[in-house]
N, CA, C and O atoms as CSV, one atom per row, in Angstrom:
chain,resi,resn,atom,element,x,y,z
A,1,UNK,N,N,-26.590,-13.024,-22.060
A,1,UNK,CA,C,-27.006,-12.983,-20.671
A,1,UNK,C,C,-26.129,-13.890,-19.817
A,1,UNK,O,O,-25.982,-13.691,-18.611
A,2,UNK,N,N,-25.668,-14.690,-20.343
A,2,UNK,CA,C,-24.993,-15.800,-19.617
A,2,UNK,C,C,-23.419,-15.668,-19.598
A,2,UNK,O,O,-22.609,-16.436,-19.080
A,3,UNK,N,N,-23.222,-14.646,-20.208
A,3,UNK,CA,C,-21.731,-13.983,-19.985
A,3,UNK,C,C,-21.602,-12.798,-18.753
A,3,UNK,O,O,-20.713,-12.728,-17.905
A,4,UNK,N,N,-22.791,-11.880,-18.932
A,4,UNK,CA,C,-22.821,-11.222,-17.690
A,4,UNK,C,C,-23.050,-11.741,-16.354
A,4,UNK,O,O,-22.698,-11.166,-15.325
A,5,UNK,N,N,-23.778,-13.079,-16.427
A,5,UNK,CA,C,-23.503,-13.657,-15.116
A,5,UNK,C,C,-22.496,-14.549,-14.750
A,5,UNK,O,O,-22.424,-15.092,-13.647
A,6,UNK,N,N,-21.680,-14.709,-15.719
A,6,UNK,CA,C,-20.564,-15.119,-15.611
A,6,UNK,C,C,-19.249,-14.110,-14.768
A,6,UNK,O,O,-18.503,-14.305,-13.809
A,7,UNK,N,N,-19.483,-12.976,-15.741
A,7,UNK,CA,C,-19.003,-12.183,-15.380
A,7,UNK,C,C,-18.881,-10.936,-13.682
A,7,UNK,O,O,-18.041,-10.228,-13.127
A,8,UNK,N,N,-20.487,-11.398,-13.485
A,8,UNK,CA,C,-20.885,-11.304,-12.035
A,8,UNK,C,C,-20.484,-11.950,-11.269
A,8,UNK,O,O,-20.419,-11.564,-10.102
A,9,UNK,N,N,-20.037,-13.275,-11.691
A,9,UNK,CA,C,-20.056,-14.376,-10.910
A,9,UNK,C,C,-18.863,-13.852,-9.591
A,9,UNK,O,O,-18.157,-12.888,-9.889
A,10,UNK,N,N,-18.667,-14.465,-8.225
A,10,UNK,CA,C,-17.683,-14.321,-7.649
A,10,UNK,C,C,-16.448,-14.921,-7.811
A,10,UNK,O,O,-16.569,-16.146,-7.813
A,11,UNK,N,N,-15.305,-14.543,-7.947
A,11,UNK,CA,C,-14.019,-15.285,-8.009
A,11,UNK,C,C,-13.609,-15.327,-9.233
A,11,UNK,O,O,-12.663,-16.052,-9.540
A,12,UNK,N,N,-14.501,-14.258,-10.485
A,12,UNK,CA,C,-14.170,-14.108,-11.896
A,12,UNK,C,C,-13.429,-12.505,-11.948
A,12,UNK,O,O,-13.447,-11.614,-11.100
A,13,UNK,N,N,-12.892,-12.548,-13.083
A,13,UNK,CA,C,-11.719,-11.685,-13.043
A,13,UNK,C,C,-12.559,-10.471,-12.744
A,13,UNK,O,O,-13.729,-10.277,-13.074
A,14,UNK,N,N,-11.725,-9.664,-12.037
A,14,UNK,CA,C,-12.016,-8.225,-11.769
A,14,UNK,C,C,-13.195,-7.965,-10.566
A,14,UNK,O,O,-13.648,-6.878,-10.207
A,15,UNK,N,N,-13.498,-9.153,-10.125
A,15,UNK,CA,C,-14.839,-9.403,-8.756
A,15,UNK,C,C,-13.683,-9.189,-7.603
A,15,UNK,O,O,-12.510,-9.550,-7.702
A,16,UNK,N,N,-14.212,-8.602,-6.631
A,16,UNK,CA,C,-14.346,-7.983,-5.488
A,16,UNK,C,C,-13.669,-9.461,-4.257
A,16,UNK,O,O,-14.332,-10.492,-4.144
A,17,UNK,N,N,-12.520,-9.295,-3.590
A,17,UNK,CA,C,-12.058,-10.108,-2.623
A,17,UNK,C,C,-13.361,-10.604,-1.661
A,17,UNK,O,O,-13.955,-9.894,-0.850
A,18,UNK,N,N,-13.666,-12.161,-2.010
A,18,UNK,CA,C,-14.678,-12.677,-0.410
A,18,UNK,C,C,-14.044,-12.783,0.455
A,18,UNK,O,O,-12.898,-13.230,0.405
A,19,UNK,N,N,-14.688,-12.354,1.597
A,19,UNK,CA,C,-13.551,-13.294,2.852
A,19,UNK,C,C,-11.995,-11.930,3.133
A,19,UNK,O,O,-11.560,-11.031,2.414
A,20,UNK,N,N,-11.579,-12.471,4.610
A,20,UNK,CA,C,-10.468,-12.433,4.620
A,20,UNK,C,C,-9.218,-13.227,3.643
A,20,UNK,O,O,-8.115,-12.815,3.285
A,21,UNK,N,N,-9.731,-14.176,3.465
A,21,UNK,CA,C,-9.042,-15.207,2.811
A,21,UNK,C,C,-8.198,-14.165,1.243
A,21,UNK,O,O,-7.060,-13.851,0.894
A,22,UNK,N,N,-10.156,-13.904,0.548
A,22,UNK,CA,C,-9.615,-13.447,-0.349
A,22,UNK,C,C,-8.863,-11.813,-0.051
A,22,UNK,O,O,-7.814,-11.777,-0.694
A,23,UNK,N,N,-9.055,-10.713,0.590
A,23,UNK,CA,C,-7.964,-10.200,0.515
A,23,UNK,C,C,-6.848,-10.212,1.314
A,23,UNK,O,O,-6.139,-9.207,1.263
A,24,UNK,N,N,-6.497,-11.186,2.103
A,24,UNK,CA,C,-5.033,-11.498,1.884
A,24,UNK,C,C,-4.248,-12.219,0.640
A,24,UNK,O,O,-3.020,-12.294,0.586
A,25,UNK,N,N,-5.084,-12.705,-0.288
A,25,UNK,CA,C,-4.312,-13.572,-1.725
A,25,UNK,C,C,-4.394,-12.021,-2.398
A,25,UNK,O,O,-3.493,-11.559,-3.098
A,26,UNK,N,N,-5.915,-11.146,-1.983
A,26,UNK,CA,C,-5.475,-10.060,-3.751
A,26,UNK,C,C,-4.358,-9.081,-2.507
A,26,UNK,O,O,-4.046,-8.027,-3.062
A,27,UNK,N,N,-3.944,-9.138,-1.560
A,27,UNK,CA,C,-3.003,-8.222,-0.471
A,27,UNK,C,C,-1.694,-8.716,-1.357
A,27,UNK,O,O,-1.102,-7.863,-2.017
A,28,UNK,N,N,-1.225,-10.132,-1.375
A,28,UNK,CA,C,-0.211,-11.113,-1.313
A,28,UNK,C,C,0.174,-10.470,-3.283
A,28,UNK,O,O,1.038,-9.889,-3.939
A,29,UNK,N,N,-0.571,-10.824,-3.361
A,29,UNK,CA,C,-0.625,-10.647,-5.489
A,29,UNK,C,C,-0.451,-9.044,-5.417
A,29,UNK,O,O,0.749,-8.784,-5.507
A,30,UNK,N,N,-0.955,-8.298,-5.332
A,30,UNK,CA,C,-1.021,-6.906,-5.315
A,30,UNK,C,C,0.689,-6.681,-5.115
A,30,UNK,O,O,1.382,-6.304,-6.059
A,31,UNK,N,N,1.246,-6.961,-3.776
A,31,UNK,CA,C,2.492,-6.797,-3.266
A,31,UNK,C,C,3.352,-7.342,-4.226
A,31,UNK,O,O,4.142,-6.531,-4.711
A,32,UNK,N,N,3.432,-8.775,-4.733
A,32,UNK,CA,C,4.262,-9.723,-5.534
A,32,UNK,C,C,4.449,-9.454,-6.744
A,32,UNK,O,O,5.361,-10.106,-7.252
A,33,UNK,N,N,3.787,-8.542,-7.586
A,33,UNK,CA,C,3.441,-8.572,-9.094
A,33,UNK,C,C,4.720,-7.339,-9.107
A,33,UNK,O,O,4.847,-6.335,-8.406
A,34,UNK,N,N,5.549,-7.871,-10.179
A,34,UNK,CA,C,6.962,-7.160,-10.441
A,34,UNK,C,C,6.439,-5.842,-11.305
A,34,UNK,O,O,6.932,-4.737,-11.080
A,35,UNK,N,N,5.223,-6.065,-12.488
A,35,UNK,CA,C,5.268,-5.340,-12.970
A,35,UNK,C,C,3.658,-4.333,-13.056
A,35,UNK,O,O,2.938,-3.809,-13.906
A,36,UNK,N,N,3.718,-4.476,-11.892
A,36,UNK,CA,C,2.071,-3.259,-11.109
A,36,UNK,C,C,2.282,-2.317,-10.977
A,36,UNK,O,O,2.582,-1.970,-9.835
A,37,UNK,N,N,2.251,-1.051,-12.345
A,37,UNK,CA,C,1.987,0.485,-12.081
A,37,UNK,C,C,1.747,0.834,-10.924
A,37,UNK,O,O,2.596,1.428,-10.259
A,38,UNK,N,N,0.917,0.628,-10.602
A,38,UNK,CA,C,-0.277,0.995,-9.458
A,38,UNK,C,C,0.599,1.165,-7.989
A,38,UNK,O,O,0.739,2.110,-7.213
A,39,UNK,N,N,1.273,-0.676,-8.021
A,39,UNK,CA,C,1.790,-0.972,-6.963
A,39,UNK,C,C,3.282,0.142,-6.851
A,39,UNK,O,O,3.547,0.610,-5.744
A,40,UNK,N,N,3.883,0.377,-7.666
A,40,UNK,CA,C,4.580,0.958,-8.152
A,40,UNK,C,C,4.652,2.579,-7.352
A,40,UNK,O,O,5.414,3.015,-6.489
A,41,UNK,N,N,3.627,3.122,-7.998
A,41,UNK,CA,C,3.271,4.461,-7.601
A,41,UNK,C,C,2.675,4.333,-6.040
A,41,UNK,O,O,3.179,5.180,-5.303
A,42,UNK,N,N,1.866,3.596,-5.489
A,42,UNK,CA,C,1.915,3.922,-3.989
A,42,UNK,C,C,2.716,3.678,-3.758
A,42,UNK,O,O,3.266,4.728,-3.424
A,43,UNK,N,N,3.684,2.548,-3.597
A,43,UNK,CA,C,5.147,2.563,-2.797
A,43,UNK,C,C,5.953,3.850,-2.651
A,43,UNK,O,O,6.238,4.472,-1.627
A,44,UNK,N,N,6.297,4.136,-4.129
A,44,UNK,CA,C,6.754,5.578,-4.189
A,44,UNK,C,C,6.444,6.738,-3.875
A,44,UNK,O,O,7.327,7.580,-3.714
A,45,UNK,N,N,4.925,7.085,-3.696
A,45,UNK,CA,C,4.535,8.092,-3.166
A,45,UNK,C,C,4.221,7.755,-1.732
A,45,UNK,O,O,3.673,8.655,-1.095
A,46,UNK,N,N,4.430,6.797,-1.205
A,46,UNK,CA,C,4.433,6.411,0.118
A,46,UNK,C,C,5.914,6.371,0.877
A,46,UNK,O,O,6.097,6.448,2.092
A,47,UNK,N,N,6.621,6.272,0.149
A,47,UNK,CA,C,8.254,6.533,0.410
A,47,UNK,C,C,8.596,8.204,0.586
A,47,UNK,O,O,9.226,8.607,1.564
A,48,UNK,N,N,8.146,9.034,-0.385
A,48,UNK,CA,C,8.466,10.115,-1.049
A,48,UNK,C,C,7.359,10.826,0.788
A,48,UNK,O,O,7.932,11.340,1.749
A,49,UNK,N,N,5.750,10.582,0.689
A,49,UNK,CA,C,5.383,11.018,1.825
A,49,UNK,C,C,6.330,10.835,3.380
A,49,UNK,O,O,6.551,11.716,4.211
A,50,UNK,N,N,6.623,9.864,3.398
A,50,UNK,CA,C,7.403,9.475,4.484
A,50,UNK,C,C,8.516,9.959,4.516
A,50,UNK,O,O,9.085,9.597,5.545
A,51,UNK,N,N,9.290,10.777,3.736
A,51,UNK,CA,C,10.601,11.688,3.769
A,51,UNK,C,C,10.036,12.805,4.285
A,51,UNK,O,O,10.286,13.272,5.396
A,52,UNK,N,N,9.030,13.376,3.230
A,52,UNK,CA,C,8.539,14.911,3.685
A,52,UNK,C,C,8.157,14.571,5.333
A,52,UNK,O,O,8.879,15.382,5.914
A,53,UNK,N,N,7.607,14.010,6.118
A,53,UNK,CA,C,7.466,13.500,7.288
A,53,UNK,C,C,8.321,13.896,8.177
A,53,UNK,O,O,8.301,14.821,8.989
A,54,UNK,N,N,9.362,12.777,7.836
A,54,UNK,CA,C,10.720,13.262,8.467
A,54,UNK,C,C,11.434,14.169,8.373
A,54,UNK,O,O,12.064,14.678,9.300
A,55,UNK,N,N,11.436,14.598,6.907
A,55,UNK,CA,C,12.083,16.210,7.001
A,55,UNK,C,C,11.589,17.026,7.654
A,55,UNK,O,O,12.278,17.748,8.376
A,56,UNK,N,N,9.915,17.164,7.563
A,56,UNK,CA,C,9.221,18.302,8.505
A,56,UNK,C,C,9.568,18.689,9.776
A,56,UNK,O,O,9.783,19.791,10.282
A,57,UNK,N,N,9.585,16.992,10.401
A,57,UNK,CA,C,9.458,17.022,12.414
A,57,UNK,C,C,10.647,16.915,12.627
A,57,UNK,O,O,11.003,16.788,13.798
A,58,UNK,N,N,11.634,16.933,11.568
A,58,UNK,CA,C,12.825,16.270,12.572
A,58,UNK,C,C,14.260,17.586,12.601
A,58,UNK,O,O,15.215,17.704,13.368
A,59,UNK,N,N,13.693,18.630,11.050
A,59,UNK,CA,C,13.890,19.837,11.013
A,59,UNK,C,C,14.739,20.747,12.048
A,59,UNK,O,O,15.777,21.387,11.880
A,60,UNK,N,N,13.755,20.533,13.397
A,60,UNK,CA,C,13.748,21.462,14.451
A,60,UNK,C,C,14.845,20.514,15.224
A,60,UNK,O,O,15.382,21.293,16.012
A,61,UNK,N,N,15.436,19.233,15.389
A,61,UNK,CA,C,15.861,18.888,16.587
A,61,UNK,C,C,17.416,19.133,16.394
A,61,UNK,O,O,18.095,18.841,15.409
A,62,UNK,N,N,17.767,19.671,17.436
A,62,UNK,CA,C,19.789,19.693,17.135
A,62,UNK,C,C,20.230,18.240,17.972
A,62,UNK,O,O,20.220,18.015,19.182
A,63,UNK,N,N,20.591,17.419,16.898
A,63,UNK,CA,C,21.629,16.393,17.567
A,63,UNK,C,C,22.409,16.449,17.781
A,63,UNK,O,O,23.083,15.422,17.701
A,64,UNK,N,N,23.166,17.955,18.349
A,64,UNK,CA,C,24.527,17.617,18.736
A,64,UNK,C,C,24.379,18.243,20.182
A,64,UNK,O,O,25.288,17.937,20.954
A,65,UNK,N,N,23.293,19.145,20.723
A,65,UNK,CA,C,22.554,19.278,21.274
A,65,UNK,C,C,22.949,18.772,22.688
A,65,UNK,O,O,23.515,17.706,22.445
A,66,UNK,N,N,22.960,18.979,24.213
A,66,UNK,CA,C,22.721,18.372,25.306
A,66,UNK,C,C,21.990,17.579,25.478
A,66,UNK,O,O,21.008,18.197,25.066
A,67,UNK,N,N,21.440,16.231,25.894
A,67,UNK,CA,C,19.732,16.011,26.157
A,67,UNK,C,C,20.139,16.201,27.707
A,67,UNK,O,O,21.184,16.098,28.350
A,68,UNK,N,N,18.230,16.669,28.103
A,68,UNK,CA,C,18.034,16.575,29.687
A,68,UNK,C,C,18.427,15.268,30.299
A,68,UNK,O,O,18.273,14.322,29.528
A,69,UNK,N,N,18.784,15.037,31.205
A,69,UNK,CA,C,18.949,14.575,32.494
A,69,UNK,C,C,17.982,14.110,33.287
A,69,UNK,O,O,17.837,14.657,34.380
A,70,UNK,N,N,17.208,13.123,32.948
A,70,UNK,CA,C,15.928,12.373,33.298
A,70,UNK,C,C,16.158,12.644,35.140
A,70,UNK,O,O,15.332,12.201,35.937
């Protein structure tokens, strides 16, 4: 019994950020950790989204194009 409330306890491994405080340290750790799958795969699929993005909208524009004359 006294391991599960240990384990409940706040600020024990795998408990839930208090405070702003705490998620800017699990924000800060999350970002910093060299070797985070996790962190890993959103970056990359957040990179990879952000191409398809730009490829989509930007598709249509001719830059060699005239622009109007404000």
């Amino acid at each position: 019994m006294a391991a599960a409330a240990a384990a409940a306890a706040p600020g024990g491994p795998g408990a839930a950020p208090q405070g702003l405080g705490g998620w800017l340290r699990s924000a800060y750790r999350f970002a910093t950790d060299r070797n985070d799958f996790r962190r890993n795969l959103l970056v990359n699929l957040g990179l990879f989204a952000a191409g398809v993005w730009v490829a989509r909208n930007l598709t249509d524009i001719d830059l060699m194009a005239p622009q109007p004359v404000p």
